[in-house]
C-alpha positions as CSV (number, residue, x, y, z in Angstrom):
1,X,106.8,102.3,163.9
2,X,107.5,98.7,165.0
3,X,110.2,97.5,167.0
4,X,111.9,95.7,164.1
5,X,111.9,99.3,162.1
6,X,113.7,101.2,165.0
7,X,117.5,100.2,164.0
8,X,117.2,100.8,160.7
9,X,118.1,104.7,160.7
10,X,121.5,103.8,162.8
11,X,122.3,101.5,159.9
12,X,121.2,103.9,157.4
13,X,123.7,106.5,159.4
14,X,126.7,104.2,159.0
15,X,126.5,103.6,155.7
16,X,126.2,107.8,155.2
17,X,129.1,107.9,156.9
18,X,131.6,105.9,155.3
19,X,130.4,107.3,151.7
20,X,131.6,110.6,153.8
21,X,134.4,109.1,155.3
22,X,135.3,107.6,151.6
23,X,134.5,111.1,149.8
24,X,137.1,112.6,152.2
25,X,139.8,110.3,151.6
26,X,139.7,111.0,148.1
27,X,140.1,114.8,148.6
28,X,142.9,113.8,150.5
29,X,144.4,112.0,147.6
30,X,143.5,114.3,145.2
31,X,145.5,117.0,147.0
32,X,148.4,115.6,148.9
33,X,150.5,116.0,145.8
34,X,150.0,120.3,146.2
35,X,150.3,119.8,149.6
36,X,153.8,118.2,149.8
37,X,155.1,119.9,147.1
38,X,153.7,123.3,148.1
39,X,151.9,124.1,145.1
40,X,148.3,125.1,145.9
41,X,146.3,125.9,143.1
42,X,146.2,129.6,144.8
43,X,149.4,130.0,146.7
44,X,151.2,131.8,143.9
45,X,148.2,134.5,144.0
46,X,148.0,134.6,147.6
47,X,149.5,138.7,149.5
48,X,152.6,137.9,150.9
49,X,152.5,140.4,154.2
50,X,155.6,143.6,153.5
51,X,156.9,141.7,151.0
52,X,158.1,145.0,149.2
53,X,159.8,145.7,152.7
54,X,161.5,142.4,152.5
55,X,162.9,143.3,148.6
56,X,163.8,146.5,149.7
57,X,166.9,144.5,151.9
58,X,169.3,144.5,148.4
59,X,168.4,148.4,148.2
60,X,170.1,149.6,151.8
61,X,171.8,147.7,154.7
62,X,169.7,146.5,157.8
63,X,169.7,149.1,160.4
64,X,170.8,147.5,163.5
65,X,170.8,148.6,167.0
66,X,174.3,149.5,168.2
67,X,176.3,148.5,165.1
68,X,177.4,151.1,162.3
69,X,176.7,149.8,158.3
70,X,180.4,150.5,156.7
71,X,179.3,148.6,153.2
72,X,176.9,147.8,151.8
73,X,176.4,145.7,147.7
74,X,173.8,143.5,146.2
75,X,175.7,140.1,145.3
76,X,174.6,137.2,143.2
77,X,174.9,133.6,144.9
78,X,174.2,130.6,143.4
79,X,171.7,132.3,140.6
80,X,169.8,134.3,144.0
81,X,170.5,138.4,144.7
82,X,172.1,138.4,148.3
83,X,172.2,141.4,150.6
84,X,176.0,141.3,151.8
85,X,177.0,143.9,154.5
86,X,179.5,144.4,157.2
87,X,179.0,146.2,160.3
88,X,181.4,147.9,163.3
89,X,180.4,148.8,166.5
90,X,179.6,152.3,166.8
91,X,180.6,152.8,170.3
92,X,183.4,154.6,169.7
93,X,184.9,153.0,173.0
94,X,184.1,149.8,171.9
95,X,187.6,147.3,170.1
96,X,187.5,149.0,166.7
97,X,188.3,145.0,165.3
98,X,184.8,144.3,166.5
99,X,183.0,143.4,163.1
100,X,180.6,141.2,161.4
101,X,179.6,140.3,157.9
102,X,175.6,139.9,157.4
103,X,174.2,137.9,154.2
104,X,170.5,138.3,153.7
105,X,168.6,137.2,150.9
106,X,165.4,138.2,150.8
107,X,161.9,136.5,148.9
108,X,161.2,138.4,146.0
109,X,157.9,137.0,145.1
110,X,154.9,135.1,146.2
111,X,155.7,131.4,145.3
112,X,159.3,131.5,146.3
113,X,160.3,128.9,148.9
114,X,163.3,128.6,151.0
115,X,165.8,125.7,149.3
116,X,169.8,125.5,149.1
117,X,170.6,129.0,150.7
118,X,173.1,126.9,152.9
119,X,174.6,125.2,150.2
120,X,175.3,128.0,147.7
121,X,176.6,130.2,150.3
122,X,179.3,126.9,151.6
123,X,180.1,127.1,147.8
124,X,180.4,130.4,146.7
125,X,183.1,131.5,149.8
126,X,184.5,127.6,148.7
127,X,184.5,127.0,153.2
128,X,185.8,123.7,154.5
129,X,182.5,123.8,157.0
130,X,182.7,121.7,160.5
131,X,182.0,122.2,164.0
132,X,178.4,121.9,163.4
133,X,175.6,122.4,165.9
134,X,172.3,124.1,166.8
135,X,171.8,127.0,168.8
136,X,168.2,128.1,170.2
137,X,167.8,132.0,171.1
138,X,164.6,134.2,172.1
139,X,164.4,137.6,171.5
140,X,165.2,140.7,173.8
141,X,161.9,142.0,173.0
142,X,159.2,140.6,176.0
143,X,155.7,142.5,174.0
144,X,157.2,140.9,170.7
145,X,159.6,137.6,171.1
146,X,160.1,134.9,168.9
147,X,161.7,132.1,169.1
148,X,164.5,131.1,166.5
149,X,166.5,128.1,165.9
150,X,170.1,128.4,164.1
151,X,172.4,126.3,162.8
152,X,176.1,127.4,163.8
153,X,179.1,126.4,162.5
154,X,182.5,127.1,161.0
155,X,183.8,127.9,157.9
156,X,187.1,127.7,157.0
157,X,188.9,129.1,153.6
158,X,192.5,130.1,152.4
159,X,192.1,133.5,154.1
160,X,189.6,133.5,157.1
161,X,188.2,131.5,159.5
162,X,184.4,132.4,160.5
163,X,182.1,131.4,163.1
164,X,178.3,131.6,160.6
165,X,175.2,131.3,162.5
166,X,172.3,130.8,159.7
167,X,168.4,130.8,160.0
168,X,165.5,131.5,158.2
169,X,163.8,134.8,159.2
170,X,160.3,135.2,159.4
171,X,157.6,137.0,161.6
172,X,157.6,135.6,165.2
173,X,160.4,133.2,164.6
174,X,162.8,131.1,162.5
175,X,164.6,127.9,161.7
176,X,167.4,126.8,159.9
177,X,165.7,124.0,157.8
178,X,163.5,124.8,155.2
179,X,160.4,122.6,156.2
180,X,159.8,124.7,159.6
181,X,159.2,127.5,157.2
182,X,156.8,125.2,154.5
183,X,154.4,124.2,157.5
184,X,153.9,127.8,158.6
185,X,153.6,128.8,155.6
186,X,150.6,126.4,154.8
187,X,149.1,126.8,158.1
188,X,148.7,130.6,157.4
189,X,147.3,130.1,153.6
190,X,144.7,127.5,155.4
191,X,144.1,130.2,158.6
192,X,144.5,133.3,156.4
193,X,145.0,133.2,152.9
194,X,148.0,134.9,152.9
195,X,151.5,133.8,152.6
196,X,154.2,133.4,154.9
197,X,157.5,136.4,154.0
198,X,161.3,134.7,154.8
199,X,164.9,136.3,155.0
200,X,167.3,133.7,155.0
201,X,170.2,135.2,157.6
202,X,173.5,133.9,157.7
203,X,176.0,136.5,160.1
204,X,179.4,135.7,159.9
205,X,182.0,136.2,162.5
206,X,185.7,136.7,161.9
207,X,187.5,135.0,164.8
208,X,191.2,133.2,164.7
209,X,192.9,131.4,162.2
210,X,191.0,127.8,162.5
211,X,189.4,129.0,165.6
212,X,187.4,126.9,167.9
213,X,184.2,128.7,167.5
214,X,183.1,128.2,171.1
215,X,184.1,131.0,172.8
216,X,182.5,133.1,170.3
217,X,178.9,131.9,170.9
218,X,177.8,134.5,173.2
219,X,179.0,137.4,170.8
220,X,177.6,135.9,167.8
221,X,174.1,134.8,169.3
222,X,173.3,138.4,170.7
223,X,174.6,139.7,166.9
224,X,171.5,137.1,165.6
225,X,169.4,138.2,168.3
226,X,169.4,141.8,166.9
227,X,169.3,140.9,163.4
228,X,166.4,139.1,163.8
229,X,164.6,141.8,166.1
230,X,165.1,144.4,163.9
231,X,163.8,142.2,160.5
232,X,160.4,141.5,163.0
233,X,160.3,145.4,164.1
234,X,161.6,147.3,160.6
235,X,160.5,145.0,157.9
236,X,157.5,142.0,159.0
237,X,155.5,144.5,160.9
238,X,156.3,147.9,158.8
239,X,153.5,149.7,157.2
């Protein structure tokens, strides 16, 4: 082969790779519509990992270290069946005032997505919500922790005054916003063509009329803390 021959593959290789390069973008197009939106030609078909553990939540109150179920009733919110709950220490020694309410509601099926939880609860209990911030916990559990990241606030109405701490629940962690959930999600159809299961988790704490709901962090974070340990332990990694 002569000299004047010799660059003619390299140029031959460029070309290949920008009808590659061109080929790709075009699957990209194609399917960035199903990727925003969610909607992958097989996502509604994909297992959803103890799903029916996750539906079972509207049957029977979460079972959680150190505080005693006293009721228990399937509500509907904003069109969605709720878990609602309240719970009392069950140290007998412990202030028989300490209580909490716990609103789960759980995915009932393969291609439902986390939305307006946050908004249909605000309207349902009609709250005047302020006081709004973020609050970061990990786990108890060192062989098992996650990570979760809450919103916390207050809600006020004509009766109570609450400090709510709300997240969405799912194996190994959790967030507040709805899109933390969506890339996990997608990530583990891409890694392991299965779905991602959610709880969305909102705990509310009775405290003082119009209350400042700082002192009531600590006491409200552990309450989350175990929540969320138990959904990981009981119902993500059950059999």
């Amino acid at each position: 082969m002569s000299e004047a021959t010799k660059p003619m593959p390299k140029r031959r290789s460029v070309v290949q790779w920008s009808l590659v390069a061109g080929l790709m973008a075009l699957v990209a197009i194609a399917t960035l519509p199903s990727y925003v939106s969610g909607q992958w030609p097989w996502s509604a078909d994909l297992p959803v990992p103890h799903i029916e553990n996750v539906r079972e939540l509207l049957k029977a109150p979460l079972e959680i270290d150190e505080w005693e179920p006293t009721f228990h009733q399937a509500v509907n919110i904003g069109g969605n069946r709720w878990s609602l709950a309240e719970y009392r220490r069950s140290d007998a020694a412990a202030d028989e005032t300490a209580s909490f309410g716990l609103l789960l509601r759980p995915q009932m099926a393969g291609d439902q997505q986390p939305e307006v939880e946050w908004v249909d609860l605000r309207g349902a209990q009609s709250w005047q919500v302020d006081q709004r911030n973020t609050v970061r916990f990990t786990t108890a559990a060192a062989a098992d922790s996650a990570t979760v990241t809450t919103r916390y606030l207050r809600g006020v109405d004509e009766r109570t005054t609450f400090a709510v701490m709300q997240w969405y629940a799912w194996p190994r962690g959790g967030h507040f916003a709805p899109g933390r959930w969506f890339w996990r999600d997608q990530a583990m159809q891409w890694r392991q063509r299965e779905r991602l299961p959610w709880v969305a988790v909102s705990v509310l704490l009775p405290i003082e009329p119009v209350g400042d709901i700082r002192p009531h962090t600590e006491t409200i974070t552990a309450i989350a803390q175990a929540v969320q340990q138990e959904l990981m332990s009981s119902i993500f990694n059950a059999d």
